[in-house]
C-alpha positions as CSV (number, residue, x, y, z in Angstrom):
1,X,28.1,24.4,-32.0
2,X,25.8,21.9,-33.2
3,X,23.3,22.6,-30.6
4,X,23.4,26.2,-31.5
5,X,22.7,24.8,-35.2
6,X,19.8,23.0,-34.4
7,X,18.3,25.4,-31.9
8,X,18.5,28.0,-34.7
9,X,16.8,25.8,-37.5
10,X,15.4,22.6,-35.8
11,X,16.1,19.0,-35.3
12,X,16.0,18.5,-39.0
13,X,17.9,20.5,-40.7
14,X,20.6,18.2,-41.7
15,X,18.2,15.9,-43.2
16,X,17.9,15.9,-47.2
17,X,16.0,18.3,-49.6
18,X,16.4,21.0,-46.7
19,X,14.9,23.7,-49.3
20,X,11.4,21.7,-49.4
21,X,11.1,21.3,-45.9
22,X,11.0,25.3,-45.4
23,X,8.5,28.0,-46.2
24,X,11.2,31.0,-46.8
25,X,14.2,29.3,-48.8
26,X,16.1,29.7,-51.6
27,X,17.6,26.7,-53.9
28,X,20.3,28.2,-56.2
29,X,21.7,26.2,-59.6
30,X,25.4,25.7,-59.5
31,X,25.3,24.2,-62.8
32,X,26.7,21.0,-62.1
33,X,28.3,19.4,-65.1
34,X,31.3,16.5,-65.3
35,X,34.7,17.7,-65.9
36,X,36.7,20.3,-65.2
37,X,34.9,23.3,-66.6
38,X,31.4,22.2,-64.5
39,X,33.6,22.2,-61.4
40,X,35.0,25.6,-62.3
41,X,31.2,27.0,-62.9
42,X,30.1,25.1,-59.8
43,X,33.0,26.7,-57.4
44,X,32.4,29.8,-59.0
45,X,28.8,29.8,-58.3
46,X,29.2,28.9,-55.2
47,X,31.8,31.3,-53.8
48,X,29.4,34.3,-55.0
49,X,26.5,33.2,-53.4
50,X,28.4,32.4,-49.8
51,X,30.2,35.7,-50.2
52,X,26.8,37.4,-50.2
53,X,25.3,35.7,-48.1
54,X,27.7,35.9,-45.0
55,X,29.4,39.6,-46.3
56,X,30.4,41.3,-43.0
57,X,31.1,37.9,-40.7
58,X,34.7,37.1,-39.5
59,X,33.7,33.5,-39.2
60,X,30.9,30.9,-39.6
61,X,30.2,27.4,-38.1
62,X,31.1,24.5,-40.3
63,X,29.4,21.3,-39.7
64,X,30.2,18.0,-41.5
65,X,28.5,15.0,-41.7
66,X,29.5,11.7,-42.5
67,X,28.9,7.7,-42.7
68,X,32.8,7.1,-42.8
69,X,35.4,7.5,-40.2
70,X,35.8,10.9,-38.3
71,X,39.6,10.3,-38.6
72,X,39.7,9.7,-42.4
73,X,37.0,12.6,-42.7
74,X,39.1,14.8,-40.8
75,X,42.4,14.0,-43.6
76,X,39.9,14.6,-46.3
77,X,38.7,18.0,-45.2
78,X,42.6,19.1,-44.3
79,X,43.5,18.0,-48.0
80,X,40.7,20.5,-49.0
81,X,42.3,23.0,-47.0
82,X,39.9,23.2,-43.9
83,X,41.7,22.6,-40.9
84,X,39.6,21.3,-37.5
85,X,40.5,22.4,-34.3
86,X,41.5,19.8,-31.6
87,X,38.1,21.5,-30.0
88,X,36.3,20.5,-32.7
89,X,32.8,18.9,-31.4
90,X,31.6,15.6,-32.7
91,X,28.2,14.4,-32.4
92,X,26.8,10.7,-33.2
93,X,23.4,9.6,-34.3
94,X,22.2,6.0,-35.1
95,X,20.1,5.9,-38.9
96,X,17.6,3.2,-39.0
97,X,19.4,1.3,-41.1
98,X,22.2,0.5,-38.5
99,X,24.3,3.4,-39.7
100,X,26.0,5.8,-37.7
101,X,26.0,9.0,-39.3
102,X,28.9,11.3,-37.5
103,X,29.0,15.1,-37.0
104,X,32.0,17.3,-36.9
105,X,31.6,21.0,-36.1
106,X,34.0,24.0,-35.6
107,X,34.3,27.8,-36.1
108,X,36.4,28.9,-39.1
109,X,37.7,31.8,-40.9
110,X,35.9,33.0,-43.7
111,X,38.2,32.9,-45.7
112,X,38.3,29.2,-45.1
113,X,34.4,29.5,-46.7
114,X,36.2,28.7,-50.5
115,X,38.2,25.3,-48.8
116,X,35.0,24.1,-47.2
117,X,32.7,24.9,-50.8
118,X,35.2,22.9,-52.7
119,X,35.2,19.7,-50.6
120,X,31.1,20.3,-50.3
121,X,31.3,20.0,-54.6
122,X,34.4,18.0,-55.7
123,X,33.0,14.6,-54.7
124,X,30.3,14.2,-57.1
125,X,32.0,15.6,-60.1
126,X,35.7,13.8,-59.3
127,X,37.8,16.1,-58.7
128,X,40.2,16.0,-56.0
129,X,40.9,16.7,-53.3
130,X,37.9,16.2,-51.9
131,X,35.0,15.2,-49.3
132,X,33.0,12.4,-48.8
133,X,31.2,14.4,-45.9
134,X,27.8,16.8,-46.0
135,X,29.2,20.1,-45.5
136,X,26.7,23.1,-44.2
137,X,27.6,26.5,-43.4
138,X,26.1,28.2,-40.7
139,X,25.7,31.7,-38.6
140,X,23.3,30.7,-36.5
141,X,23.6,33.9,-33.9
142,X,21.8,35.6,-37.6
143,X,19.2,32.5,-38.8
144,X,21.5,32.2,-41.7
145,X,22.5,28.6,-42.9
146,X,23.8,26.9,-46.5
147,X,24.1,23.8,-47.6
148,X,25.6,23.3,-51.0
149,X,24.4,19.4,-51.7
150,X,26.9,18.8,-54.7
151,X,28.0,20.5,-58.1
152,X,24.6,21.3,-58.8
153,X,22.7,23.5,-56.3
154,X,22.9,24.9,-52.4
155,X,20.1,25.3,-50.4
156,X,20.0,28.5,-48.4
157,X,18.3,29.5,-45.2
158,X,18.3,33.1,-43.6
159,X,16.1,35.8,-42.4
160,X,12.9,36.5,-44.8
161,X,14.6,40.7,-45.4
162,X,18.3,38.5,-46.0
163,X,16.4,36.0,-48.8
164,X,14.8,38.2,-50.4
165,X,18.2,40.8,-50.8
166,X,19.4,37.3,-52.4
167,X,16.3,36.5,-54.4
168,X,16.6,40.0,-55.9
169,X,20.5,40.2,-55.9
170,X,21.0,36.1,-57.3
171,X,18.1,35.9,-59.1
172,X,19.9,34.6,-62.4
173,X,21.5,31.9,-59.9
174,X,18.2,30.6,-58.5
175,X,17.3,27.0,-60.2
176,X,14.5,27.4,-62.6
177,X,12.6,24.0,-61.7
178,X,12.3,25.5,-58.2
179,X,11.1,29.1,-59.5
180,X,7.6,29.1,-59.2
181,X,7.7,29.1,-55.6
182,X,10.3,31.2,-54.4
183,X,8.8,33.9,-56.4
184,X,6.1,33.3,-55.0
185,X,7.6,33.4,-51.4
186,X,9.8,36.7,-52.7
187,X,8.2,38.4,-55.7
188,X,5.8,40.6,-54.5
C-alpha cells in the first residue's frame, strides 16, 4: 500500500509543506482556532472537502506516520474510531537526526474517512481522542491524495480536471495566503 502511495506521487510526498513542493495542488483553510468551536469549523471543513474529493470510492488507503510507538499509535487511532487490520503494512525509515519515523498503512471504508479526519486535527487543538501520527488519505489507483496537516489547512493532490472541479467547487475553502498561485494554476 505504501508503495502504491509513493509510486503514484514520489518518494517525497510524506515530507512537509507537500502543497509547495507541487505544480497542480490545492491548500484549503480549515480555519484552525483553539477550542471547541475551531475543532467543530475544522472537522466540518474538512469532511466537505474529503467528501468531494473521493465522492464515488468505496474505500481509500490511509497511511500514518509517526515518531512514537506503532503499538501506542495503533490504540490512539482505534480511540478515534479507525480500526487497522492485522494486515496492516508498516514501513520504517531512519531521519537524520537518529529518529525513526514509522509508517502504518491499510484500506478503509469511507465512511471511516470522518474517524481518520478527526485524529489528523484533534492533536493540535486538544481535543480528544486523538492522534499523534501524520494522517494522509490516498486513492492512488486515481492520482488523488490529502493530507490535512492540523486544524488549520489540508493539502490536496489529484488529477489537474479533479483540482480544478475543487478549485471551482471549494473555492471559498481555499487559504487566501496561498491564492495567488492556485489561481494561477486553475483560473484560466
Amino acid at each position: 500500500l505504501i508503495s502504491s502511495v509513493t509510486a503514484a506521487f514520489g518518494d517525497d510526498v510524506f515530507e512537509p509543506a507537500l502543497f509547495h513542493r507541487r505544480r497542480f495542488a490545492l491548500r484549503f483553510d480549515l480555519g484552525g482556532a483553539l477550542g471547541v468551536e475551531g475543532f467543530v469549523r475544522s472537522f466540518d471543513r474538512g469532511r466537505e472537502i474529503l467528501t468531494s474529493l473521493f465522492a464515488g470510492r468505496d474505500e481509500v488507503t490511509l497511511v500514518v506516520s509517526t515518531y512514537r510507538d506503532l503499538a501506542h499509535l495503533r490504540g490512539e487511532l482505534a480511540d478515534c474510531g479507525v480500526r487497522l487490520g492485522d494486515a496492516a503494512e508498516t514501513w520504517s525509515r531512519s531521519e537524520p537526526d537518529d529518529q525513526r519515523q514509522t509508517f502504518v498503512a491499510d484500506r478503509i471504508p469511507v465512511a471511516a474517512i470522518p474517524m481518520a479526519l478527526w485524529a489528523a486535527i484533534a492533536a493540535e487543538i486538544g481535543v480528544r481522542p486523538r492522534s499523534s501520527g501524520k494522517v494522509f488519505l490516498a486513492a492512488p489507483e486515481h492520482g488523488i491524495l490529502a493530507h490535512p496537516y492540523d486544524d488549520r489547512g489540508m493539502d490536496v493532490l489529484a488529477p489537474r480536471d479533479h483540482l480544478a472541479q475543487l478549485y471551482r467547487d471549494l473555492s471559498h475553502l481555499l487559504l487566501v495566503h496561498e491564492r495567488a498561485r492556485m489561481d494561477a494554476a486553475f483560473a484560466g
